[in-house]
N, C-alpha and C positions, 0 to 999 in steps of 0.2 A: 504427570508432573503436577505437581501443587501449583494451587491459586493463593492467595492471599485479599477478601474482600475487607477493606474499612469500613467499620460498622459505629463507630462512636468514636467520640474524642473529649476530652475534660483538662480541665488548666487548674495544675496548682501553684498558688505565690506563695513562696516561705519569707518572712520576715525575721528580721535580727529583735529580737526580746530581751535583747543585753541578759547581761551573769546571774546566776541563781548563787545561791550563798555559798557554793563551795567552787564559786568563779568558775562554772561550766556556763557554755553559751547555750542561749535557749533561743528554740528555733518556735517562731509561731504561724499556724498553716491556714488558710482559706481557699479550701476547693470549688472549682465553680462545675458544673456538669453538662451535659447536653451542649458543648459545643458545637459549632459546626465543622462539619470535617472537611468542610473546602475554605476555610478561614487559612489563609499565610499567616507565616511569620510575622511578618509587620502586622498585620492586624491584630493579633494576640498580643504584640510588645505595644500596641496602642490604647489598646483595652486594661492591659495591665498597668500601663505609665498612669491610665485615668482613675483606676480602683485605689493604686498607692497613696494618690492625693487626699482618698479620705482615708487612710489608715491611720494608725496613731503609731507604727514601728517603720524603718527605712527599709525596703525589698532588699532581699539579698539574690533569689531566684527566680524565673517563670518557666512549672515545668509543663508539658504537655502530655499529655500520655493518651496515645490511640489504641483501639480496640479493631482486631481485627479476625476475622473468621477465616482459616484455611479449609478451603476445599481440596478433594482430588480431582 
């Protein structure tokens, strides 16, 4: 049977960057790395709520994305 061990975790915020000229929406991104992989939910949406306040665009997103190794 397979394991699955979490090895890393990273946060992306996407940001609304309002229309480009042929009125497509633009997405604008800030990855942050080396999160902690026993960081909760809450804690990442608090972290994020904190970094938005100095952004110059309104969050639209906060993704997480974890890294994980399977073993057999």
């Amino acid at each position: 049977m397979a394991t699955a061990a979490l090895i890393g975790s990273s946060m992306r915020l996407e940001f609304d960057g309002g229309l480009d000229a042929d009125l497509k929406p633009v997405v604008k991104y800030k990855s942050f790395a080396n999160v902690k992989t026993s960081a909760t939910p809450d804690q990442l949406y608090a972290v994020a709520s904190a970094l938005t306040g100095l952004q110059v665009y309104p969050l639209l997103m906060i993704n997480r994305n974890d890294s994980f190794a399977i073993h057999s």
